[in-house]
N, C-alpha and C positions, 0 to 999 in steps of 0.2 A: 259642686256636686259631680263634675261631670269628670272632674280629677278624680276624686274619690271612687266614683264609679270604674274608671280607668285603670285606678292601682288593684281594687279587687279583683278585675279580670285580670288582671296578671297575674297577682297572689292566685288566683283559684287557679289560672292553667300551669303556673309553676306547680303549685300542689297536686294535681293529677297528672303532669310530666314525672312529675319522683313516682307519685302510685304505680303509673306504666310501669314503668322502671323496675320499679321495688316487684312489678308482679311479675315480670320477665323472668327479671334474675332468678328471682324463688323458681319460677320453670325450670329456667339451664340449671341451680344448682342441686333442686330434687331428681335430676335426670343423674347426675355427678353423686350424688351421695349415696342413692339406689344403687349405682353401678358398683361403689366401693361397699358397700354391705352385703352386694351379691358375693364378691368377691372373699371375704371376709365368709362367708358362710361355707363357699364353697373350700375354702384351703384351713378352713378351724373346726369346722360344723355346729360353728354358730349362730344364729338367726336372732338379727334385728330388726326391731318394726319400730315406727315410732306414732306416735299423734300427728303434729304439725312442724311443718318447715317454715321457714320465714324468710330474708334477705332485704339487706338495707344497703339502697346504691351509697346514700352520701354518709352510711357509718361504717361501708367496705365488710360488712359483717353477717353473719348467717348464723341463727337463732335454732338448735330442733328439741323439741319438747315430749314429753313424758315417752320416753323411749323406755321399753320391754326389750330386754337380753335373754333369751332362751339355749338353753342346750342342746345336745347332738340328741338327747333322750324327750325332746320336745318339752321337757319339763323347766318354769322360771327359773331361770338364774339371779336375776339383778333389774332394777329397776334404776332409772335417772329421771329427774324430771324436769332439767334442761341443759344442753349444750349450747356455749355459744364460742365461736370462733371470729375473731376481727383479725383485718390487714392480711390476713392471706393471700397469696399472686400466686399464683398458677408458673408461671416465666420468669418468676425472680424471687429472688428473698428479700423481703419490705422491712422497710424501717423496724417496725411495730408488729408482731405479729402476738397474738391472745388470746387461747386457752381456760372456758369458764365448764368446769362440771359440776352442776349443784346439785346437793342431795344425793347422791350413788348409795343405794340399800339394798343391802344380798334379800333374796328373796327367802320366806319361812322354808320351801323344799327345799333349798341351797342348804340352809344356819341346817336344819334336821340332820342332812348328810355328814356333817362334820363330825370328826371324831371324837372319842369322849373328852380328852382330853386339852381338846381345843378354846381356845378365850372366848368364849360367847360374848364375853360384854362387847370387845373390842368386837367381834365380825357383824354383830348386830348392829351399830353405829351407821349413823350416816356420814356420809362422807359428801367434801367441798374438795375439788381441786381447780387450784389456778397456777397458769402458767404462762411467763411472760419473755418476751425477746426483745431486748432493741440491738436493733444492728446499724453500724455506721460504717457504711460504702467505702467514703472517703477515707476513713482510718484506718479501717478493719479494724476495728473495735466491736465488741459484744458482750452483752450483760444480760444473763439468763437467769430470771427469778421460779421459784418451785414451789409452791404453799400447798401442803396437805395438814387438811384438816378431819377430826373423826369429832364431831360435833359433842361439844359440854364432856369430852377425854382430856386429848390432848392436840396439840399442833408440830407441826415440821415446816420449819422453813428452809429453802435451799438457795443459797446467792453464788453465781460461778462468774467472777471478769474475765477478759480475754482478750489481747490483742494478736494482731496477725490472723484474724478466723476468716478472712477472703476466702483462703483455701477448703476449710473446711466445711464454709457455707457453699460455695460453687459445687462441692465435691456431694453436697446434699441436695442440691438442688439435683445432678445429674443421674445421681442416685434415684428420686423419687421418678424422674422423665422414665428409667430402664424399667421399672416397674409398672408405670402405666404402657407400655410397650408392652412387656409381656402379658400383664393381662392377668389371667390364670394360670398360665401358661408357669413351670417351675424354671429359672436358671439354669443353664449346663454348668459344667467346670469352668469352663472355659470365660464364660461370665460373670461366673461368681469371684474367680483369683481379678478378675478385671475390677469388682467394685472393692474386692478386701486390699487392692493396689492403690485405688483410687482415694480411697478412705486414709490407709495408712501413710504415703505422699503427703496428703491435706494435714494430720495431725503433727504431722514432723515440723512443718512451719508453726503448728502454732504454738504461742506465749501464754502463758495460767498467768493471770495479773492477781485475783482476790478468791477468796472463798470463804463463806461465813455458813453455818450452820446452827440452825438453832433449834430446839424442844422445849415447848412451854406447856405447864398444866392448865387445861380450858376449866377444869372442874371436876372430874372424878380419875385423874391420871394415881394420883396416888392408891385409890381401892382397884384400878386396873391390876397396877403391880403385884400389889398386896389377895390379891387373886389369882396371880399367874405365879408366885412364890407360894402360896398355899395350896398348888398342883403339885409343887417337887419339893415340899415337904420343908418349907422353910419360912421362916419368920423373917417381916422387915429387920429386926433389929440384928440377926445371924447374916442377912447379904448385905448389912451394913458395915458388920466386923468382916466378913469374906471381901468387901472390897478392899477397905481400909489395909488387909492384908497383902493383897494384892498389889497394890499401889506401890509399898514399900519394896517389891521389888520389878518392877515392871518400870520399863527405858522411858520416862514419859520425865517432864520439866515439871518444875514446883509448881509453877502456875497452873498449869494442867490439872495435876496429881490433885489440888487446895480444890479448886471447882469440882472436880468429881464428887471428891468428900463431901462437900458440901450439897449439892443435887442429892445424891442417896441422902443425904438430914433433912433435907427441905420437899424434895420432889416438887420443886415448880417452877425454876427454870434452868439450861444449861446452855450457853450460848459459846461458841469457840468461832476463831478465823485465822486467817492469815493472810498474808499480804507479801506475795511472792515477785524473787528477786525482777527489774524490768531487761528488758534484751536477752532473756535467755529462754529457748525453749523446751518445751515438757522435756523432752528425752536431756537436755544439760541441769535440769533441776530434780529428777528423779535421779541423776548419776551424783548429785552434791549430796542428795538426801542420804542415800546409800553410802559415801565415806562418812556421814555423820552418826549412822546407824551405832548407838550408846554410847552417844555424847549426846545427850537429853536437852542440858542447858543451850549447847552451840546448837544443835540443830532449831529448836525454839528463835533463838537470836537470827539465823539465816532465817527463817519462814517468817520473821515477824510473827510469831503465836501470841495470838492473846484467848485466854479462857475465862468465865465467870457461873460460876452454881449458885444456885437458892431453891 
């Protein structure tokens, strides 16, 4: 009994050690997030407010919920009904870093303002977005996932590999430090050719390893279309022959060309990538692209393109 007794006082004060903890943090990082929506309102004349904040020592993570987006006319703009951010460092750039917005919905005074002409279904939708980073120190390795979602529409998936991003992670990291430095405060010339230097340096090392893109129908992507063609006065089946026309003469590889065709017949899924050369960087694979510029098939074979429609 007297073990048992033992271990729960341990269990309990570990457990209100993380509480401390977890309620600290939530302090320092509602002081930090206040500061940057100040900031944010003052150089956009946007104002956000939210419900509650959160912070989790041992999941490195920060939770804020039902946040109100307003205009420079005080009137809503957007509603969220939670952010969540994991592995963020302030001093470095982590392994993991994580990116959750759920539910994002233009507010009704927002959807009113729009033009006549504009897609209500899609601006009315709610939106999911997540976004993810692993990055490897040791390698310089990096793989950046993108998923936007307009809820029972459609999807967007984004995949980018990358070796050699040392530079361009450092070059971000130093970038965000010059901005909290400044403050409110705007850039001179003089600062700003410093970061557009700093930036373009870092890209010049780096290597494009993969890139995959995809759009999948969640459930009403097909009456989206078919909505936003019945604004400019056209029928699915005439921007099916418009494409199909298209095709026939437009620089693009068979594989490509067959998947396109097939997406406009199907409208529910279209997935493409490519798997670009290793040891060479952007500027020596954009200079290969360009001699290959209508040669369809060789430039496909150098990228590794692969494509698929339904």
């Amino acid at each position: 009994m007297k073990k048992l007794a033992i271990v729960a006082v341990v269990v309990a004060a570990a457990i209100g050690g993380v509480s401390y903890a977890n309620h600290a943090l939530t302090q320092e990082v509602k002081v930090e997030v206040d500061r940057q929506l100040a900031l944010m309102s003052q150089q956009m004349g946007i104002t956000a407010s939210y419900e509650d904040i959160s912070a989790s020592v041992l999941g490195q993570s920060v939770e804020i919920s039902n946040m109100q987006i307003t205009g420079f006319d005080q009137q809503p703009v957007a509603n969220i009904a939670s952010i969540e951010v994991a592995g963020y460092e302030v001093d470095k750039i982590a392994p993991r870093t994580e990116l959750s917005i759920k539910n994002f919905t233009f507010s009704e005074h927002f959807l009113a303002q729009l033009p006549p002409d504009a897609n209500n279904k899609l601006a009315a939708a709610s939106y999911d977005l997540h976004t993810l980073m692993n990055y490897d120190e040791k390698s310089g390795d990096s793989d950046i996932d993108f998923a936007l979602n307009a809820k029972n529409i459609v999807g967007l998936n984004f995949n980018l590999g990358l070796a050699k991003s040392t530079a361009l992670m450092n070059a971000s990291l130093a970038l965000s430090k010059m901005q909290q430095q400044l403050g409110s405060q705007q850039p001179t010339l003089e600062q700003q050719l410093q970061q557009q230097t700093l930036l373009m340096e870092a890209l010049a090392e780096l290597e494009p390893r993969s890139i995959e893109i995809a759009l999948n129908n969640e459930g009403e992507f097909k009456a989206l279309v078919e909505q936003t063609l019945e604004k400019q006065g056209m029928t699915l089946e005439q921007m099916q022959q418009m494409v199909n026309m298209q095709l026939q003469q437009a620089p693009v590889s068979e594989e490509l060309s067959e998947a396109i065709k097939n997406f406009t017949q199907g409208l529910s899924s279209l997935t493409v990538s490519a798997s670009l050369p290793e040891g060479q960087t952007m500027t020596e694979i954009n200079q290969q692209i360009f001699t290959l510029m209508g040669q369809p098939e060789e430039l496909a074979e150098f990228i590794n393109l692969k494509a698929k429609g339904e």
